[in-house]
DRENTILO-611556 format. One record per residue (C-alpha): x, y, z; residue number from 0. Coordinates in Angstrom, 3 decimals. Each point is the difference from the previous one (the first is absolute). Example, Ala and Ser with C-alpha at 12.3 -4.5 7.8 and 13.67 -1.06 7.14 Angstrom:
DRENTILO-611556
xx/yy/zz/num
12.300/-4.500/7.800/0
1.370/3.440/-0.660/1
//
This chain:
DRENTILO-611556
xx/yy/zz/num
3.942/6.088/-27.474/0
3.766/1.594/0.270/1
-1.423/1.975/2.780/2
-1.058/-2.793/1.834/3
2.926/-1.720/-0.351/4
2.241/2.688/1.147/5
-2.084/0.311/3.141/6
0.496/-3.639/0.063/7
3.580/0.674/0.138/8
0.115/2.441/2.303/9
-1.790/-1.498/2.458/10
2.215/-3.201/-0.174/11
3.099/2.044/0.143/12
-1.389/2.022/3.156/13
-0.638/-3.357/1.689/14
3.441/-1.389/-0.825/15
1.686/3.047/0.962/16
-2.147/-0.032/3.282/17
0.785/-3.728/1.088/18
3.757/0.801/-1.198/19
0.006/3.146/2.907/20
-1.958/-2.373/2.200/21
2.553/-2.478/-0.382/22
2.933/2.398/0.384/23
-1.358/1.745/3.363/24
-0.520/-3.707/1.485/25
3.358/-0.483/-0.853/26
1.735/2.331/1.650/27
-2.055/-0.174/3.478/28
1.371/-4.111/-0.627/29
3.727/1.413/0.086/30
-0.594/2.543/2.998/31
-1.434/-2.725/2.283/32
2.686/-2.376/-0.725/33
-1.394/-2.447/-2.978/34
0.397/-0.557/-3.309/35
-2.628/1.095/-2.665/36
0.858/-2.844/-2.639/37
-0.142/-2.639/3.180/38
-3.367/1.302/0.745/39
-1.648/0.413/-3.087/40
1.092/-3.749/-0.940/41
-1.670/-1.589/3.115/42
-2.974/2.105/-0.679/43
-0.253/-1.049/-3.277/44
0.846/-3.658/0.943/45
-2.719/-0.652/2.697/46
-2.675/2.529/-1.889/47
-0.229/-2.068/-3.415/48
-0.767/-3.692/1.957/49
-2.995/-1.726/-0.419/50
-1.342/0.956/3.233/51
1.163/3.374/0.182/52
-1.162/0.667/-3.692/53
-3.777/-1.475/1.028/54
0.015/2.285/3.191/55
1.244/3.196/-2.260/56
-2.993/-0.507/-2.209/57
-2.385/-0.855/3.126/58
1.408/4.234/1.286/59
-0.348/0.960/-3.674/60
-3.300/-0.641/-0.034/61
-1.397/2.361/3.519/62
2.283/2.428/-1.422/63
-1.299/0.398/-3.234/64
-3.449/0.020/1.170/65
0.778/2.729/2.452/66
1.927/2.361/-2.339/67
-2.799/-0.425/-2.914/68
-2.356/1.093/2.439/69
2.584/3.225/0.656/70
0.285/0.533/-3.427/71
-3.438/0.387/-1.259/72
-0.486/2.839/2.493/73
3.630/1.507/-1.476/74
-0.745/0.072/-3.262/75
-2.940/2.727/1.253/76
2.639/1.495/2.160/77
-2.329/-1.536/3.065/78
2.136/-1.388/2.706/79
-1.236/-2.595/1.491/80
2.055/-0.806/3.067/81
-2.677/-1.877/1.503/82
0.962/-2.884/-1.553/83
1.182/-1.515/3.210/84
-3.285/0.262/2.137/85
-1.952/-1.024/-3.300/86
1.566/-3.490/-0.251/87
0.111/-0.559/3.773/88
-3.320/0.707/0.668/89
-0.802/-2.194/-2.852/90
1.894/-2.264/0.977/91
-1.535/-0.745/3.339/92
-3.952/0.648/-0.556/93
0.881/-2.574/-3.259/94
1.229/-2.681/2.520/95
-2.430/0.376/2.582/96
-2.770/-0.088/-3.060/97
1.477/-3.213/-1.428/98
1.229/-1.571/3.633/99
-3.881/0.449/0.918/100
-2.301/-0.684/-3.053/101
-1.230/-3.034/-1.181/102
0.508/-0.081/-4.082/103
0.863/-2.881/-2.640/104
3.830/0.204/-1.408/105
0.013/1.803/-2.837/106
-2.339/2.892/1.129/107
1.275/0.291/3.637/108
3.361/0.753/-1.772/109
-1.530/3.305/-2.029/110
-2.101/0.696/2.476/111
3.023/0.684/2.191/112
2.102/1.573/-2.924/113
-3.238/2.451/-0.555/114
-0.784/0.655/3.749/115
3.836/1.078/0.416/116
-0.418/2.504/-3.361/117
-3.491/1.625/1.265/118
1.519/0.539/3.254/119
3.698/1.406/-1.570/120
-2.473/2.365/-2.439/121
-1.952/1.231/3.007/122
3.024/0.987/2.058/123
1.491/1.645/-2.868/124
-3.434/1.814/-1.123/125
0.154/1.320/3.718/126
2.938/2.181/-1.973/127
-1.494/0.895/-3.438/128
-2.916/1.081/2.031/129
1.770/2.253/2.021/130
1.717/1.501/-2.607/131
-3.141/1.064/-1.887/132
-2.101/0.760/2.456/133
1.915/1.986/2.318/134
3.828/0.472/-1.840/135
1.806/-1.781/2.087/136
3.388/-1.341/-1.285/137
0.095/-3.807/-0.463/138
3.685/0.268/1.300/139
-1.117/0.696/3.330/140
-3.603/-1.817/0.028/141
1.287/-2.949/-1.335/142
3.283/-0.343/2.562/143
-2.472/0.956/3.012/144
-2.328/-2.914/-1.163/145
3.111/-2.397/0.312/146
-0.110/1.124/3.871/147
-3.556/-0.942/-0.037/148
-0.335/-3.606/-1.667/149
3.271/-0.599/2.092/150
-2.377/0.576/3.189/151
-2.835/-1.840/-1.465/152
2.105/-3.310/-1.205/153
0.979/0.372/3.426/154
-3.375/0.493/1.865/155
-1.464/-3.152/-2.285/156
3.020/-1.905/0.601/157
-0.905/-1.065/3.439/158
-1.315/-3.499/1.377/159
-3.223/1.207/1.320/160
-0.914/1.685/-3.808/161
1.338/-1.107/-2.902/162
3.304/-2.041/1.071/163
1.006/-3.353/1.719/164
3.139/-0.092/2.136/165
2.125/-2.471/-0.943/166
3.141/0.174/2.405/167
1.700/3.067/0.120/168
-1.593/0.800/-3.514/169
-3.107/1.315/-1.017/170
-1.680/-0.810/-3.098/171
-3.538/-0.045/-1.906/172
-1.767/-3.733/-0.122/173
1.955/-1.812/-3.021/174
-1.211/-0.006/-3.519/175
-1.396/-3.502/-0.715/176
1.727/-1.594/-2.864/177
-3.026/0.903/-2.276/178
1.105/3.266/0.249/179
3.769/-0.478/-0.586/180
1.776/0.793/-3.272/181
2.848/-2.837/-0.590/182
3.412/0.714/-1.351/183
1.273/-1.492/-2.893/184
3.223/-1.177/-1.091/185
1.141/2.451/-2.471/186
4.359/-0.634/1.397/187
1.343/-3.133/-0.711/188
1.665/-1.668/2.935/189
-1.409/2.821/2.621/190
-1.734/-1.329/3.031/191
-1.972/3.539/0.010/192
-2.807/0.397/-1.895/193
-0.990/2.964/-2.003/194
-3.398/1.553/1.181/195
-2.536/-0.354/-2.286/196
-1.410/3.282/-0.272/197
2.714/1.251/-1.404/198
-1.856/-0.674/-2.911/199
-2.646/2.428/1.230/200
3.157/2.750/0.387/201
0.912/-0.656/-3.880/202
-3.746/0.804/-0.293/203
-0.036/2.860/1.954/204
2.807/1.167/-2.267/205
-1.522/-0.214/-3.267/206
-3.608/1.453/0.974/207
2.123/3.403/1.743/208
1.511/0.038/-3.652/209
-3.173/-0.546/-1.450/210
-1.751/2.562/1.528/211
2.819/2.323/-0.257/212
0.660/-0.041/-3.543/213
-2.868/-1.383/-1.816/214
-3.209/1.840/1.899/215
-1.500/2.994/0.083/216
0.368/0.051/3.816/217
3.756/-0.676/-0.263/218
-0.037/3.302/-2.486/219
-1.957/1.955/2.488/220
2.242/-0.906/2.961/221
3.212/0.631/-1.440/222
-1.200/3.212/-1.833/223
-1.740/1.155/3.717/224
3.634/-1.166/1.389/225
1.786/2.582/-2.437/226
-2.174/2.720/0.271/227
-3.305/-0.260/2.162/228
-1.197/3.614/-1.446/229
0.600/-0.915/-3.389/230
-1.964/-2.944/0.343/231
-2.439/1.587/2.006/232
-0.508/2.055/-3.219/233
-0.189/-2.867/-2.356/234
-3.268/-1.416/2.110/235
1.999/-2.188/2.667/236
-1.429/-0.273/3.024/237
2.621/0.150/1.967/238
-1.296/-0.853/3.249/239
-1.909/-3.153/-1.243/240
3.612/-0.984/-1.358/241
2.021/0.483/3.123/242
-2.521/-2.041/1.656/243
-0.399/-3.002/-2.207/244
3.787/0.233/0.194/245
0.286/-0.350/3.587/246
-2.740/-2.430/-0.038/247
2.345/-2.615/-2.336/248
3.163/1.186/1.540/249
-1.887/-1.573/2.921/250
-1.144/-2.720/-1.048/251
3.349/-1.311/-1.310/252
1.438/0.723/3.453/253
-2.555/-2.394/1.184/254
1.898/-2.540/-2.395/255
3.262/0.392/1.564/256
-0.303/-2.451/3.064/257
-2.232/-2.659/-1.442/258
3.308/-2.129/-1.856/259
1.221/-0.392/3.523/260
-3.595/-0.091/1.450/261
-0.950/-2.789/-1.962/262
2.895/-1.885/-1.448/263
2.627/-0.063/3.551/264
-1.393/1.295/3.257/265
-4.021/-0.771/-0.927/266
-0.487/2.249/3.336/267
0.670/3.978/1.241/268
2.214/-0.028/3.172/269
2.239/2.533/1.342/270
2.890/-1.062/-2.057/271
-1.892/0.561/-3.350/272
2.019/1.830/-2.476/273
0.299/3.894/0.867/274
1.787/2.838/-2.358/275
-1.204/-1.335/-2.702/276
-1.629/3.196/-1.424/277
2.736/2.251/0.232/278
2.454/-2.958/-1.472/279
-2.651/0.653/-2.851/280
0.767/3.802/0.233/281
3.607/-0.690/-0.649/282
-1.036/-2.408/-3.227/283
-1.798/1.950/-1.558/284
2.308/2.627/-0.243/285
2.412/-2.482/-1.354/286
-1.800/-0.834/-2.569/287
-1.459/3.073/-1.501/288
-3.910/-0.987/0.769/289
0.473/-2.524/-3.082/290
-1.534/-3.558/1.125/291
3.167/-1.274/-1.701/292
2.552/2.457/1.567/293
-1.789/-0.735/3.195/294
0.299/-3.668/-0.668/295
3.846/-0.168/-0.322/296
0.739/2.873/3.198/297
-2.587/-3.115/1.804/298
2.958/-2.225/-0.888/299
2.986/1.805/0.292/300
-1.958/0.985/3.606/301
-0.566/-4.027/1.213/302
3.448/-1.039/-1.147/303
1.541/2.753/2.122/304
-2.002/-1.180/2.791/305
0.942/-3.746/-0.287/306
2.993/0.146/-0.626/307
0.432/2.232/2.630/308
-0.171/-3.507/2.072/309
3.436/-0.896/-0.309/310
1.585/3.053/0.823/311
-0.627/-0.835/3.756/312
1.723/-3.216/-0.003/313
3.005/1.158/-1.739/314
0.287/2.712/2.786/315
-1.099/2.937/-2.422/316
-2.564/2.452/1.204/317
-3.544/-0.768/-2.242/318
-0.824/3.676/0.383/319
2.580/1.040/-2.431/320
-2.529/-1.416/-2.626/321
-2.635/2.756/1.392/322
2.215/2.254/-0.219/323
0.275/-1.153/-4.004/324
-3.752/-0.325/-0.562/325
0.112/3.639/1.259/326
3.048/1.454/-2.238/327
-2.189/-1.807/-2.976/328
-3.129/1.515/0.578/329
1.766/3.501/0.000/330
2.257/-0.521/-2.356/331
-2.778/-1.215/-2.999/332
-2.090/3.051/1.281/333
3.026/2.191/-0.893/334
1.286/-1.465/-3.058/335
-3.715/-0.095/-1.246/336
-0.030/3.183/0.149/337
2.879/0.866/-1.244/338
-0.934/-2.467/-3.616/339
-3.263/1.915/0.134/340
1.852/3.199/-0.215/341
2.412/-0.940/-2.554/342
-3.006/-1.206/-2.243/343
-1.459/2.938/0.175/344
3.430/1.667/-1.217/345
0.207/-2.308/-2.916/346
-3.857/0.762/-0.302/347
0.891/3.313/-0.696/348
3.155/-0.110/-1.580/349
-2.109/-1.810/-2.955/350
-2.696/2.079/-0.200/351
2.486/2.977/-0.449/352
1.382/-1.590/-2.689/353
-3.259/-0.974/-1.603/354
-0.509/3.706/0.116/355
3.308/1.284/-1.432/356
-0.514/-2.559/-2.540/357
-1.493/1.947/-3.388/358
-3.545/-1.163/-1.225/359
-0.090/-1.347/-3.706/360
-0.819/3.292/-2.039/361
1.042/2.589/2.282/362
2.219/2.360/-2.393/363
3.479/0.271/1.281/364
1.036/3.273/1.918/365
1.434/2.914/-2.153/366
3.411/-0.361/-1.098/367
0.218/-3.757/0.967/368
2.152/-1.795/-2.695/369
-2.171/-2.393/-2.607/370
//
């Protein structure tokens, strides 16, 4: 229990030290462009905690933390999965055009669409894991090629005389019936936005990756094959049945990513459907350490930079600084991470050395050692 809670500690004191650098970096590019950091950080904070802005944070929240639990599980078996991207987009599309097109009673046309988007985000991604166990190929460079591919596929199907309808200078699939839409729900008082309401199916999503993590013997297997893939080659893993049921729900989660905004805003895929989201989800789950609640504040932290990024514009401040923050964070929680990791490892040591040096109850004292 002490263990755990110094971890605890470390990893809060990593984070704070992190956001504290963050902060400090943004700061001074604020001063060498002419503005003032406290100036800034007070509008952001102003316009980023109303109603409206706090219902839209959530809304970004919720795609995020979809897409970086889907990153995760693959990182906690040192798989990376960097086809995120394609996965969702693909999804995405083939989802609308499936619930734009067939004829199903509310209620079931809804999962039908949600399940549709999750075979096809699985299949995409099992592209990968079968790649890598059949032939060796590294997912790095299977799974970022396979972006280029369901890029030129969404594409190809996204066209009037296939899949598609023109509609003005925009292109989009046939629109999801309301049978098919998920509503939002009023979780902000006074906000005119509405929360989407699968971000219920996100929280979801978060408990079953802890679940299955921490409390199966699958989770064991994959994080045991993710810290040594001999060793638990050796203890009877298979470990090529793991990295492909890994890829397989990696997938399938990507296929998740799109359907809040699939179902609870647009309720159609057009060109300007969300893009980026995947390696957004890259970025998140570094943040937060693979841990569905780590993940679920760096989904936060992410959305409020991004919407209160707004107001930077009108107050003749360059928005890009807060990339540039989102960046320094992301590096800066990877370092200082590492840096706690290393100093528990010292204090690891330090107090088994002392355990050592410490005599045993009826030892008999060395020679010539006073009583």
């Amino acid at each position: 229990m002490r263990d755990r809670l110094n971890r605890l500690a470390l990893n809060v004191a990593a984070a704070v030290i992190a956001l504290a650098f963050a902060a400090g970096i943004t700061s001074v590019i604020l001063l060498a462009t002419g503005h003032g950091p406290w100036d800034a950080f007070h509008k952001m904070w102003d316009y980023g905690t109303q109603a409206n802005s706090m219902a839209s944070i959530l809304n970004g929240a919720t795609t995020y933390y979809l897409a970086a639990i889907a990153v995760a599980i693959g990182f906690r078996m040192n798989l990376f999965n960097i086809g995120v991207d394609g996965q969702y987009r693909l999804a995405a599309m083939l989802a609308a055009a499936f619930g734009g097109s067939v004829a199903l009673p509310s209620g079931l046309r809804q999962l039908a669409i949600i399940v549709v988007a999750m075979l096809v985000g699985a299949f995409w991604a099992g592209i990968v894991g079968i790649l890598k166990v059949t032939r060796g190929v590294s997912e790095v460079i299977s799974s970022i090629m396979l972006n280029a591919v369901a890029t030129g596929i969404v594409a190809y199907l996204l066209n009037p005389k296939r899949l598609a309808v023109a509609n003005g200078n925009n292109v989009n699939t046939k629109p999801i019936p309301s049978s098919g839409q998920v509503g939002g729900i009023s979780l902000i008082s006074g906000a005119d936005t509405k929360v989407y309401g699968l971000l219920f199916l996100a929280i979801g999503v978060g408990v079953g990756f802890q679940i299955l993590i921490s409390q199966t013997r699958f989770g064991f297997d994959l994080r045991a094959t993710g810290r040594s893939s001999s060793a638990a080659e050796s203890s009877g893993v298979n470990v090529k049945r793991m990295v492909l049921t890994t890829m397989l729900i990696s997938g399938a989660i990507a296929g998740l990513v799109g359907m809040p905004n699939l179902l609870g805003e647009s309720h159609q895929y057009s060109l300007d459907f969300p893009a980026g989201l995947g390696f957004t989800g890259i970025a998140i789950a570094l943040l937060g350490r693979n841990n569905p609640i780590g993940i679920a504040f760096g989904s936060l932290l992410w959305a409020f930079l991004d919407q209160s990024s707004l107001i930077l514009d009108l107050n003749n401040i360059p928005k890009e600084i807060v990339q540039i923050t989102q960046g320094v964070v992301v590096l800066s929680v990877v370092v200082t991470y590492e840096l706690m990791r290393r100093l528990g490892l010292v204090r690891q040591q330090r107090a088994v050395g002392r355990a050592l040096a410490r005599p045993r109850a009826g030892t008999p004292a060395p020679e010539g050692a006073s009583a």
